[in-house]
TORTORZA-427300 format. One record per residue (C-alpha): z, x, y; residue in three letters. Coordinates in pm, whole numbers, plus 32768, in hexadecimal, padded with zeros to 4 digits. Layout:
TORTORZA-427300
ZXYALA...
END
This chain:
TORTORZA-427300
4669B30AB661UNK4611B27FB7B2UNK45C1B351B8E2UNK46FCB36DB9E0UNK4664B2C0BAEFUNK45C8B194BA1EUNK446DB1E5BA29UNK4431B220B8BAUNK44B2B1DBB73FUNK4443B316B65CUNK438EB245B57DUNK4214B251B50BUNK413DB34FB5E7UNK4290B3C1B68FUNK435AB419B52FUNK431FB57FB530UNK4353B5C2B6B7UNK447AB663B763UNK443FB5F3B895UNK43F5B4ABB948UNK4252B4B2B99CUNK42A6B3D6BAD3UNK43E8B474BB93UNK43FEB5CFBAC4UNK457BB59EBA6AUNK45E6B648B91AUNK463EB550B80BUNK4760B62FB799UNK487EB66AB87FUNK4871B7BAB8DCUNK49A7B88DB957UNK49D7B8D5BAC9UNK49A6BA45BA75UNK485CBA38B9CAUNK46FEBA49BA3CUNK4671B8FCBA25UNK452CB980BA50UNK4504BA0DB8EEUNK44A1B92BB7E0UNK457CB9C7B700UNK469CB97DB7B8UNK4634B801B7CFUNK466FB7DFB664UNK47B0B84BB657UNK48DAB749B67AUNK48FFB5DBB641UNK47E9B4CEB6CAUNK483FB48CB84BUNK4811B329B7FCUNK47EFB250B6C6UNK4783B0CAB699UNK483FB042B559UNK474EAF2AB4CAUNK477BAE86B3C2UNK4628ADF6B32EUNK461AAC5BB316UNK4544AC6CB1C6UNK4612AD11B0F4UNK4741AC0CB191UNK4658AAE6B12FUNK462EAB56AFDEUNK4788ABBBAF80UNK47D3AA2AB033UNK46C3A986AF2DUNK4740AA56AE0FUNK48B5A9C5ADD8UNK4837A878AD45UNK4935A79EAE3FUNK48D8A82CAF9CUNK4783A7E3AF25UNK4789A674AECDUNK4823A672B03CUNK4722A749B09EUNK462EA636B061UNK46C8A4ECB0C2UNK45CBA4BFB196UNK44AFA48AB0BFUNK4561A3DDAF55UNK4688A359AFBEUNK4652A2B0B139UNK466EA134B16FUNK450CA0D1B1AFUNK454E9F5DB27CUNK44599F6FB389UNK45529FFAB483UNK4535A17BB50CUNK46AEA1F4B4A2UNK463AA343B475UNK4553A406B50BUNK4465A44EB3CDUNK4459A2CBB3BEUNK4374A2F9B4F3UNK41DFA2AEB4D5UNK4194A3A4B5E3UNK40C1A4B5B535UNK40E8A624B5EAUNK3F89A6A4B623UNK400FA7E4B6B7UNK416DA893B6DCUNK41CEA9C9B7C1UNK42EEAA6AB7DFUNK436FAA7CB91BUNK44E3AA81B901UNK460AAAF3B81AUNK4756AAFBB848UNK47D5AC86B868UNK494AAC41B8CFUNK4A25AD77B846UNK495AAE87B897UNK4A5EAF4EB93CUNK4AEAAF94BA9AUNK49A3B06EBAF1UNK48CDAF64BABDUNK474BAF67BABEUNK46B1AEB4BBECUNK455BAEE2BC45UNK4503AF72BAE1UNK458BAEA1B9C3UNK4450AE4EB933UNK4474AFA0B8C0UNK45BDAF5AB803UNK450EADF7B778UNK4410AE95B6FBUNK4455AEA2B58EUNK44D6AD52B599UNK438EACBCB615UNK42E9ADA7B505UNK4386AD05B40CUNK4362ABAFB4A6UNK4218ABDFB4DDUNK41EEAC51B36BUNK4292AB00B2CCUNK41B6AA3DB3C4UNK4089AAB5B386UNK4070AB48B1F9UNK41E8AABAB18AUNK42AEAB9BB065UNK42C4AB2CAF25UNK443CAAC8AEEDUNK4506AA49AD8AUNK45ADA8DDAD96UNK4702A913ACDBUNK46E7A766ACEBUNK45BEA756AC9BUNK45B4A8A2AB95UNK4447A8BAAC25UNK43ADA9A3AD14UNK42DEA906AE56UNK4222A99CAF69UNK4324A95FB096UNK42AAA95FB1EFUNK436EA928B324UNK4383A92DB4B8UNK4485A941B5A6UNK44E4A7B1B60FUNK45E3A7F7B71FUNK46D2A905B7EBUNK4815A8A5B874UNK4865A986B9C2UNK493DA9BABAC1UNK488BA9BEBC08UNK4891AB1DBC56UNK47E3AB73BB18UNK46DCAA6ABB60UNK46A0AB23BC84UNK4673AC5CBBF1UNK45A1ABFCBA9EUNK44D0AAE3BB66UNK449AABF2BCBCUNK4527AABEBDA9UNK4633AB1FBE73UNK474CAA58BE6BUNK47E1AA98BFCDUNK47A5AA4FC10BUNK4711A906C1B1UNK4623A8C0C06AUNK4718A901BF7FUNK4704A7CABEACUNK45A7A7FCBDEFUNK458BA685BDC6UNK45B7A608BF2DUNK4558A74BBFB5UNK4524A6DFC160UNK4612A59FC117UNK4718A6A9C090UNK4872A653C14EUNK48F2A7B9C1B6UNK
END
């Protein structure tokens, strides 16, 4: 459940709340005719507002269990052309000493889209990409017919430019519009 006016998800220390800590809105929908005052009337109806997630990890291990998407899965490391020339980005020397996660694509949410607060919507996503980053899950090769400790980051988002604007906080309009030539931007 996620608080009507995006400042929360009910999740950890907000599960057991019925109302949002930061605005006071009720996380149930409550009928015009009801006190929304009471606290027993808040937990009565449906959620005024859901996020549907569906969690990466589990994704990546149902992916590396069917023995096919796996050997595809890992291309990169047995079965790349190692000739000297970069054809792929893992044949790059460049060692990452740190990663953050700035941006991810969000395209879809709906017509009542999240603007200043969709790190709140994100937020299990980075949880779990923080999770594989950091400690990795242990996952079964169906290729392989071995388990492994996977561990993975976020590479790349593809965006249009008003989500950019809205996941990166740059706004896309106006006389610096373009975030690469910002004062040369042609308006």
């Amino acid at each position: 459940h996620a608080c009507p006016n995006d400042c929360i998800l009910y999740r950890h220390e907000f599960e057991e709340m019925s109302k949002c800590p930061r605005c006071g809105a009720s996380r149930y929908k409550v009928k015009d005719d009801e006190d929304c005052s009471s606290d027993e009337n808040s937990k009565k109806g449906p959620p005024a507002k859901v996020l549907w997630y569906l969690p990466i990890i589990p994704r990546f291990k149902r992916l590396f269990a069917n023995g096919d998407d796996a050997k595809d899965l890992t291309w990169h490391a047995n079965g790349r052309n190692y000739d000297g020339m970069l054809r792929h980005p893992a044949n790059s020397s460049l060692v990452l000493h740190e990663v953050k996660i700035h941006d991810i694509v969000y395209d879809g949410i709906g017509p009542k889209t999240a603007r200043k607060d969709i790190d709140v919507y994100l937020s299990p996503l980075i949880e779990d990409l923080r999770k594989l980053w950091d400690e990795g899950v242990l996952v079964f090769d169906g290729f392989q017919n071995e388990t492994f400790q996977m561990r993975a980051m976020l590479f790349c988002t593809i965006n249009d430019f008003p989500a950019y604007g809205n996941l990166s906080d740059y706004s896309v309009k106006g006389h610096l519009a373009c975030p690469i030539c910002e004062e040369d931007t042609s308006y």
